[in-house]
LOKEFI-325177 format. One line per field, with one value per atom (N, C-alpha, C, CB): residue in three letters; x, y, z; atom name; chain. Coordinates in steps of 0.001 Angstrom, whole numbers. Each point is the difference from the previous one (the first is absolute). Glycine has a CB too. Layout:
N
code = c(ALA/...)
c1 = c(X/...)
c2 = c(Y/...)
c3 = c(Z/...)
site = c(CA/...)
unit = c(A/...)
***
This chain:
107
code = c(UNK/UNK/UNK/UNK/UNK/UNK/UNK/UNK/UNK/UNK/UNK/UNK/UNK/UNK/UNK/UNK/UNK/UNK/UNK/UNK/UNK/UNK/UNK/UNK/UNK/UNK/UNK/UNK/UNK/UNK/UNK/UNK/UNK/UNK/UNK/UNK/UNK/UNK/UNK/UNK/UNK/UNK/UNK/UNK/UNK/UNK/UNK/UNK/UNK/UNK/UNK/UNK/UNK/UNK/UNK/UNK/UNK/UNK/UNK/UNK/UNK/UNK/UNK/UNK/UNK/UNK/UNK/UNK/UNK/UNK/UNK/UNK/UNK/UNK/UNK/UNK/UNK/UNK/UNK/UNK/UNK/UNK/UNK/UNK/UNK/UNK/UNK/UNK/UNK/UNK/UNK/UNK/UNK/UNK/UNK/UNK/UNK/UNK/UNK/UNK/UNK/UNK/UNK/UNK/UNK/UNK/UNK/UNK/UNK/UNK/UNK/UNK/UNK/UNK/UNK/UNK/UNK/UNK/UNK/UNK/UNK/UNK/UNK/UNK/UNK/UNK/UNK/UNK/UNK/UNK/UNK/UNK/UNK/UNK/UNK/UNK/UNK/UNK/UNK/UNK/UNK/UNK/UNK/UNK/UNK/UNK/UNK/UNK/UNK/UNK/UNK/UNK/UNK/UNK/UNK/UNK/UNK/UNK/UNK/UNK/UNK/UNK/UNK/UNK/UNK/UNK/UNK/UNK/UNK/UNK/UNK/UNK/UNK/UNK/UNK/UNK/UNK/UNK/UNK/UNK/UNK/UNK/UNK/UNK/UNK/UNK/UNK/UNK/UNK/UNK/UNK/UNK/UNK/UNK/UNK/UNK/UNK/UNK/UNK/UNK/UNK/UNK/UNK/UNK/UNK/UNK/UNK/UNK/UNK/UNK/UNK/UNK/UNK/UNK/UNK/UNK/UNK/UNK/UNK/UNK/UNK/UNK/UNK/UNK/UNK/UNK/UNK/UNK/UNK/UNK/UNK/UNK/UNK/UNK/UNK/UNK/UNK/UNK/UNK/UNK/UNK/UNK/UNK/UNK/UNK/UNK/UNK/UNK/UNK/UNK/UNK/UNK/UNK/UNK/UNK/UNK/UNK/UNK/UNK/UNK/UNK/UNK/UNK/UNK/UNK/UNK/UNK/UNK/UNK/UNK/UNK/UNK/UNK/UNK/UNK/UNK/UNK/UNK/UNK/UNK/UNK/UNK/UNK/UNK/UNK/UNK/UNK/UNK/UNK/UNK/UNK/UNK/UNK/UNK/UNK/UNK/UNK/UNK/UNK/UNK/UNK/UNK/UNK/UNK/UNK/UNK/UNK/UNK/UNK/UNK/UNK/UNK/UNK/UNK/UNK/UNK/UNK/UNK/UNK/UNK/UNK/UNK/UNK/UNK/UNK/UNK/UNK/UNK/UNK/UNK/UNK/UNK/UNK/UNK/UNK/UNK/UNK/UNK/UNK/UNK/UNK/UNK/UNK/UNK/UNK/UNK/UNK/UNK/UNK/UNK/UNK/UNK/UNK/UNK/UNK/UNK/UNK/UNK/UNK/UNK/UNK/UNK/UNK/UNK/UNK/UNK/UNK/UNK/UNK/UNK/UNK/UNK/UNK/UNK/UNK/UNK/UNK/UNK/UNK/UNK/UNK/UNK/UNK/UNK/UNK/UNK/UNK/UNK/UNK/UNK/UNK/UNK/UNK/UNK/UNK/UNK/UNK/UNK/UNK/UNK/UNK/UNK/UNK/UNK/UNK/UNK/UNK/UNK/UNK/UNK/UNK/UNK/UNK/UNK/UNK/UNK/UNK/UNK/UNK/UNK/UNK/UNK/UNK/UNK/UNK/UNK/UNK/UNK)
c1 = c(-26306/876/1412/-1961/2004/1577/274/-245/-319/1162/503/-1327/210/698/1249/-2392/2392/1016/1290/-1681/1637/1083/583/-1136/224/99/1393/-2947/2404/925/1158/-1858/2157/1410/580/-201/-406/895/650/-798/-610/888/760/-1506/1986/1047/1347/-1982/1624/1271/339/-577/-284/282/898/-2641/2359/435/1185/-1625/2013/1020/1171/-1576/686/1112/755/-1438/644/198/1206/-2752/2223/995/1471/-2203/2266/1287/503/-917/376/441/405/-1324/597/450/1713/-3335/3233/903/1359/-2018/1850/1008/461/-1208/191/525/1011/-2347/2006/400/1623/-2730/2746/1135/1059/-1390/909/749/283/-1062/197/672/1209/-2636/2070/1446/1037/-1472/2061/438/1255/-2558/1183/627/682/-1784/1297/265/1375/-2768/2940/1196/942/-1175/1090/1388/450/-1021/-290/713/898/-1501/840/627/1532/-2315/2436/1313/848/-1004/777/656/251/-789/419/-43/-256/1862/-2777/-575/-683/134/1061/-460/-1221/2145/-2132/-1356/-1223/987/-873/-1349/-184/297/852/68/-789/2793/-2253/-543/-1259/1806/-2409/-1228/-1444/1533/-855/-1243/733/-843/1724/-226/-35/1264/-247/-112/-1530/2071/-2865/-1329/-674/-133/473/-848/472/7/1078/587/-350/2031/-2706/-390/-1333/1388/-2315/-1235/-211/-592/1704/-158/431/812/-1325/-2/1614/-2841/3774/1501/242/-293/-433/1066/-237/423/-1616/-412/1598/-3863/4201/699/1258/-1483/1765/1263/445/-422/-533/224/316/-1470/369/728/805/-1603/2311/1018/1431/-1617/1668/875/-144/-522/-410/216/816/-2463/1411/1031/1353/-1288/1668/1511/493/-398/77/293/319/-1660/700/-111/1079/-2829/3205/633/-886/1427/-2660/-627/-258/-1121/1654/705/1270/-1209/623/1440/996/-1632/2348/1540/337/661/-703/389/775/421/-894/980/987/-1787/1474/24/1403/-2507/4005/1227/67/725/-244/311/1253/-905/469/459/1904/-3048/3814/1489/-174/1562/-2345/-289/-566/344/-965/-477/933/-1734/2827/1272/526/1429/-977/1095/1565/-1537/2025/910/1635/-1677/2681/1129/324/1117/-383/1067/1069/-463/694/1641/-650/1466/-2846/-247/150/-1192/1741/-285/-1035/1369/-1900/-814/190/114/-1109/265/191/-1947/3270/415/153/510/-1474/-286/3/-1897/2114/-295/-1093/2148/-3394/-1157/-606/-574/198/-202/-1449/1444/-1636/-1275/-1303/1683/-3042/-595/-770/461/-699/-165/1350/-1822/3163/991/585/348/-158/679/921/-704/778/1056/1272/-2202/2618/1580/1283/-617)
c2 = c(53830/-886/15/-1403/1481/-268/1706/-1961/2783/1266/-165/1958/-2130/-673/-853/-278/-956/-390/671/-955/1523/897/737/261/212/912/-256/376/-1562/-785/-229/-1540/1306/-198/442/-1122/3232/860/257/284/-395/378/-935/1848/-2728/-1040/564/-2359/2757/140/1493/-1792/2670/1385/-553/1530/-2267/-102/-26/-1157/-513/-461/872/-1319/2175/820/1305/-625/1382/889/-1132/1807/-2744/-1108/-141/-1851/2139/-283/1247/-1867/3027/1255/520/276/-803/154/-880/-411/-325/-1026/622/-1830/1999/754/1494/-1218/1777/1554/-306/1236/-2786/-26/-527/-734/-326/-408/1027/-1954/3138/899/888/-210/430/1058/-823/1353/-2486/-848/-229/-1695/1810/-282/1518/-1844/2815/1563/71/1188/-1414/185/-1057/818/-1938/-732/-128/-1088/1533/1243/1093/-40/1007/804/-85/391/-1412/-612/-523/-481/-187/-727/1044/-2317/3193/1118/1010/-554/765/826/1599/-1803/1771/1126/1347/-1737/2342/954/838/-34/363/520/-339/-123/-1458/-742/94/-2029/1654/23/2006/-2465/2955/1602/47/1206/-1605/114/-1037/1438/-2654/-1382/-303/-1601/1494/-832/1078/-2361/2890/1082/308/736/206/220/-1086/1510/-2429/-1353/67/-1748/1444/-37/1483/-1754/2692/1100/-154/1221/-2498/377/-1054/1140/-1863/-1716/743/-2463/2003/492/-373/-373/1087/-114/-1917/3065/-3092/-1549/-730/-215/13/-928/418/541/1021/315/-380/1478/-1427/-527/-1246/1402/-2167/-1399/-298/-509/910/-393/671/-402/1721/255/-487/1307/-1968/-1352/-848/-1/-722/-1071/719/-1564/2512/746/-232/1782/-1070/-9/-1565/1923/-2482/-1811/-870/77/579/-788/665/-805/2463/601/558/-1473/1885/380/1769/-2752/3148/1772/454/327/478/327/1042/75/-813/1562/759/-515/1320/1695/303/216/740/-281/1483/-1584/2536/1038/-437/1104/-305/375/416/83/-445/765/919/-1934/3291/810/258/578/-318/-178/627/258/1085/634/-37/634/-2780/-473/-521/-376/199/-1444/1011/-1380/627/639/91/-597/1816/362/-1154/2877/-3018/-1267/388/-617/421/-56/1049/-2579/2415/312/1862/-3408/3774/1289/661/-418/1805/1345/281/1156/-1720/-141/1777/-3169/3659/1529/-769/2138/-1369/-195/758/-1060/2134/1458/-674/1569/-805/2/801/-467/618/658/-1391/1766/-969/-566/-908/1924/-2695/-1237/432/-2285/2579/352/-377/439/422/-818/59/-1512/1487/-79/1259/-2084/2617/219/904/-1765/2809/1051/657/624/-1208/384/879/-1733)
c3 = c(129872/718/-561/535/-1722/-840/744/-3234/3313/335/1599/-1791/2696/1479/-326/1199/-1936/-568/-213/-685/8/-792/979/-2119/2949/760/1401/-972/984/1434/-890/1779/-3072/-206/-482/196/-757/569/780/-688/1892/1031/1257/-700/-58/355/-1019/611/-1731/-861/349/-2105/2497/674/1488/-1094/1888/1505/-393/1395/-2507/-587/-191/-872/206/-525/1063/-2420/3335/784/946/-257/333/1262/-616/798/-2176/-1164/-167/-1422/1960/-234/1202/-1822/2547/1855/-5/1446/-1696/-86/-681/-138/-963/-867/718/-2273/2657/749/1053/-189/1087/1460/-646/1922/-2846/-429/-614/-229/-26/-862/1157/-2512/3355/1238/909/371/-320/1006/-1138/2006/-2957/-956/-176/-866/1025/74/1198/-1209/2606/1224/427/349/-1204/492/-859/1289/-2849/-687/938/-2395/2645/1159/990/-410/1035/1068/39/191/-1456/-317/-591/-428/-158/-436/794/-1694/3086/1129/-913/1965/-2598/-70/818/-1297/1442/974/-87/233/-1679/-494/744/-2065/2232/-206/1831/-2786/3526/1318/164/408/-757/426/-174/-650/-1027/-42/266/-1272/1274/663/1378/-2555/2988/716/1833/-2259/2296/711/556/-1398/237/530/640/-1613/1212/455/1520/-2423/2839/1319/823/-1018/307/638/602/-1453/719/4/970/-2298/3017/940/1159/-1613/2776/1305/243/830/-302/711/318/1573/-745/-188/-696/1632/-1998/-1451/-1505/731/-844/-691/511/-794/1789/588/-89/1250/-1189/-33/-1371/1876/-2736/-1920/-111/-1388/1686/-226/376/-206/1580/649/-1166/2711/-3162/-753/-1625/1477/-1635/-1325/-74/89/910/544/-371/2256/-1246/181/-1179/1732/-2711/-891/-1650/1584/-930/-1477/-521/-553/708/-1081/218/-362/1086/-248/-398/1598/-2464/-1210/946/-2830/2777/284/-199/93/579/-94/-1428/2842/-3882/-1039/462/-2310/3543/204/507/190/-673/1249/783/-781/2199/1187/-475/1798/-1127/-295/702/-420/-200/818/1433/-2270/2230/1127/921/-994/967/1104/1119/-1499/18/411/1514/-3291/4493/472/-609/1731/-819/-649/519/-210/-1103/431/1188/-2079/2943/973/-524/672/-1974/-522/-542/-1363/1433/-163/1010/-1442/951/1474/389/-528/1862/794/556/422/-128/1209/1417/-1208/1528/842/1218/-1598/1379/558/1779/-2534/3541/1354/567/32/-570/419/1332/-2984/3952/925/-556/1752/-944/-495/728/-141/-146/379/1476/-2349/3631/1135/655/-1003/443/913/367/-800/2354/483/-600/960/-743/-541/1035/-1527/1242/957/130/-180)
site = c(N/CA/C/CB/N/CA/C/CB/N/CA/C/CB/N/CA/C/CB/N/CA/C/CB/N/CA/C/CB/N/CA/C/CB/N/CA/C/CB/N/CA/C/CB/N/CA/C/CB/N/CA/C/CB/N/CA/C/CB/N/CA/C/CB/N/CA/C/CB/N/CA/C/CB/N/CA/C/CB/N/CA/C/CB/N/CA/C/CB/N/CA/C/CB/N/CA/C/CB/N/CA/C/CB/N/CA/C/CB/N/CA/C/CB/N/CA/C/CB/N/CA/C/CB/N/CA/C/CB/N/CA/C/CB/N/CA/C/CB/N/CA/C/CB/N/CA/C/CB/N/CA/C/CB/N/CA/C/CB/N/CA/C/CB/N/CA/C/CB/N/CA/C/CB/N/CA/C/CB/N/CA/C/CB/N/CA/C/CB/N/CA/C/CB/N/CA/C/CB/N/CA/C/CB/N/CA/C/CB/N/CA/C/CB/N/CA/C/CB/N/CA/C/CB/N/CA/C/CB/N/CA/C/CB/N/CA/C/CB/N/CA/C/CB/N/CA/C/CB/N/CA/C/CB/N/CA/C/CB/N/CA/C/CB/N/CA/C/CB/N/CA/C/CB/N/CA/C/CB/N/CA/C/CB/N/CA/C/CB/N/CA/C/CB/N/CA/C/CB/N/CA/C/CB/N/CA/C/CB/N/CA/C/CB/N/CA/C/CB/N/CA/C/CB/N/CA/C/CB/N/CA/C/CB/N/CA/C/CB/N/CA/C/CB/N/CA/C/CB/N/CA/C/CB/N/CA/C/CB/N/CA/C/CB/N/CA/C/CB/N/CA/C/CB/N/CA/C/CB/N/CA/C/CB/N/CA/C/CB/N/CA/C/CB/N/CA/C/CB/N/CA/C/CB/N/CA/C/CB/N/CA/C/CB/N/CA/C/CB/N/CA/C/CB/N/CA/C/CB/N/CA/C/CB/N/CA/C/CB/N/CA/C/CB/N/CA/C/CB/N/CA/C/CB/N/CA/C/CB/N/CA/C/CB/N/CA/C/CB/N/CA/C/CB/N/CA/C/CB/N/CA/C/CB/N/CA/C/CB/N/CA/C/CB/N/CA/C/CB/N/CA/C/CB/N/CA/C/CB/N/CA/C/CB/N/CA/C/CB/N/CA/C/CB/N/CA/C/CB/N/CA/C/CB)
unit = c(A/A/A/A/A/A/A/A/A/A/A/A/A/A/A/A/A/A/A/A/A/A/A/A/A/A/A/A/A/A/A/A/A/A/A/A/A/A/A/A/A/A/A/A/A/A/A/A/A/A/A/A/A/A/A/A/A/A/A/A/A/A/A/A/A/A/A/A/A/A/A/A/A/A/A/A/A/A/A/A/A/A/A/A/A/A/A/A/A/A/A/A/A/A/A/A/A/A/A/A/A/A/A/A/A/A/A/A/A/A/A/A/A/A/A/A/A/A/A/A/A/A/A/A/A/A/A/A/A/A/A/A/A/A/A/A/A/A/A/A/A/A/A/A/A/A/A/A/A/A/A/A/A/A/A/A/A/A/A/A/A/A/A/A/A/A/A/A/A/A/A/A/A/A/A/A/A/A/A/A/A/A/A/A/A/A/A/A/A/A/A/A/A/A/A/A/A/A/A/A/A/A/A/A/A/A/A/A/A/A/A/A/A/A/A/A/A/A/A/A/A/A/A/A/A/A/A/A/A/A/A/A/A/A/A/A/A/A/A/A/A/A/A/A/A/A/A/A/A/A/A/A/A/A/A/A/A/A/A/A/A/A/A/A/A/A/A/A/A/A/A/A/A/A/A/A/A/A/A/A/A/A/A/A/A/A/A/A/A/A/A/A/A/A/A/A/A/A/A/A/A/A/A/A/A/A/A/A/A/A/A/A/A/A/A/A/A/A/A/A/A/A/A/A/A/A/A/A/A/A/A/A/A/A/A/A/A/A/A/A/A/A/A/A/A/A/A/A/A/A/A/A/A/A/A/A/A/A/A/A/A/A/A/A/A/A/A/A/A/A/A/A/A/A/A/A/A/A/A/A/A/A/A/A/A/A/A/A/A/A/A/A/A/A/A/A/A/A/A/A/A/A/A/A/A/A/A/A/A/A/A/A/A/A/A/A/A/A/A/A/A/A/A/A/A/A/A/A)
***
């Protein structure tokens, strides 16, 4: 009888403990995941969160990604647009060539 005993309050101090280790893992991943977050870690966006939004059907992903947005929590391009996107000033030499426009009329 004393080992039935014993027995049940292992495994109360086993549950105990797996529930304190569950606990601690979940607190340390949201902990990891919202440094990320606040730090706009691009890293972390490429490698967690991304796949995740790969693996959720289109509008389900659409929709948290609206709120993402809404709320700031996607990091900004750290990438430059390139000058050779910019259009060109007014005050540059434009070609000013007279080649006819395509479709029109040759006279």
């Amino acid at each position: 009888m004393a080992t039935a005993a014993t027995n049940v309050v292992y495994n109360q101090v086993f549950k105990k403990k797996i529930a304190d280790a569950v606990r601690v893992g979940m607190g340390g991943g949201l902990c990891f995941c919202g440094i990320n977050m606040y730090f706009k870690n691009e890293k972390f966006y490429d490698d967690w969160v991304m796949p995740l939004f790969k693996k959720m059907e289109p509008e389900t992903a659409h929709v948290m990604a609206k709120k993402a947005a809404k709320y700031n929590l996607v990091p900004v391009s750290k990438l430059e647009e390139s000058r050779l996107l910019t259009p060109p000033s007014s005050s540059s030499s434009a070609c000013t060539c007279s080649a006819p426009i395509v479709g029109e009329a040759l006279t």
